[in-house]
C-alpha angles and dihedrals in degrees: 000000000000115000099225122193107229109195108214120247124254101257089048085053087055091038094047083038092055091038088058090051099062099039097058090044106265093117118037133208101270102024119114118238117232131277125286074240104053093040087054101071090031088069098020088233135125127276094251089052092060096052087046086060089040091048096053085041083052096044090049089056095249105125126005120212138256131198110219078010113062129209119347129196105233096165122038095157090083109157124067141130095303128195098185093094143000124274138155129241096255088049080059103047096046083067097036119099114239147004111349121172128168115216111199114217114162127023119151136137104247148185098255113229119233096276107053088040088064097047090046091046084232125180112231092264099045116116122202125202108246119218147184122177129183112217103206116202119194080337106313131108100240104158128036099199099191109177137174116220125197102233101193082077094032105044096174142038129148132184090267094057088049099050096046097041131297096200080060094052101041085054105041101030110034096024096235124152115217102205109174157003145220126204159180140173134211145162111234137169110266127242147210103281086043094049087049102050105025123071092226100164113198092339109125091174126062138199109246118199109185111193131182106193125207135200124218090279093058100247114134123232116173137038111189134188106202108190110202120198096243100235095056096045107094112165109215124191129152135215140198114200 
């Protein structure tokens, strides 16, 4: 597969522009956003490009509409753990406030049990990395991310891949396209391994987000069980009648 650069289009450079805005503060939740107009000669665009930029804002739940108003932030609180989509840690945190850092603990090319060698459709000889990583959030361990990797389509990761941003590498170094993703959430009782690498305080229940993972040719490569501290786990989705 060619990595090819797309260069965004002019209304998604206003949109991610005025993203950016109200995420960092600029604009708060409640304040109106300046005129088409105004945003016109801002960006020097048209003024269906800029509808083009209000309406995605709009779509993403961002600002809501207003006739004789304009357009209002209703959600400045933008970035969370989103499922929606699929991004890596490093995507997140890049959009995260304060301190993140990933620990790698465990990380090991293994004999699957039966079970992981079901949800990965692995022949008998296949191997998988196994691999357990602490997100540590304004320095608590907040997340525990243990995945299983089918090694026979990622050959290689080391503690430094993991710690910058698989995705990344999967992508960029080995040119594959990771096209989609299956979950499901629960709340479940902790257990030991949680209870020895989380700071859980006084929390004797977890969030539990199970994942399988699929390229562009549908096979699947990776299953994860990502563990949330319940009180910093907010799912967040938005919807339009």
């Amino acid at each position: 597969m060619k990595i090819e650069v797309v260069m965004a289009s002019k209304y998604e450079e206003i949109y991610n522009s005025l993203l950016d805005k109200i995420r960092f503060g600029y604009y708060k939740k409640g304040d109106i956003l300046p005129s088409e107009y105004d945003l016109m000669k801002e960006y020097d665009a048209s003024r269906d490009t800029i509808r083009k930029s209000l309406q995605l804002l709009s779509n993403n739940g961002c600002i809501q509409k207003h006739k004789g108003k304009g357009s209002i932030v209703i959600n400045s609180n933008i970035y969370n753990f989103e499922f929606g989509g699929i991004f890596s840690f490093k995507e997140v945190a890049s959009k995260m406030y304060g301190k993140v850092e990933t620990i790698v603990h465990r990380c090991e090319c293994i004999k699957p049990d039966s079970l992981v060698k079901t949800a990965l459709k692995l022949n008998d000889d296949d191997k998988v990395w196994a691999i357990e990583r602490i997100r540590n959030i304004d320095g608590e361990n907040i997340i525990l991310d243990i995945d299983f990797i089918n090694a026979s389509i990622i050959p290689f990761i080391d503690e430094n891949i993991l710690k910058d941003s698989l995705y990344e590498h999967i992508e960029k170094n080995l040119q594959l396209k990771i096209s989609y993703a299956e979950r499901e959430i629960s709340c479940e009782k902790i257990n030991n391994n949680d209870k020895k690498l989380l700071d859980l305080k006084d929390y004797d229940m977890i969030i539990n987000v199970e994942s399988k993972t699929f390229l562009s040719d549908t096979r699947v490569f990776q299953i994860t069980s990502a563990r949330h501290r319940p009180d910093k786990f907010k799912f967040r989705d938005f919807a339009r009648r």
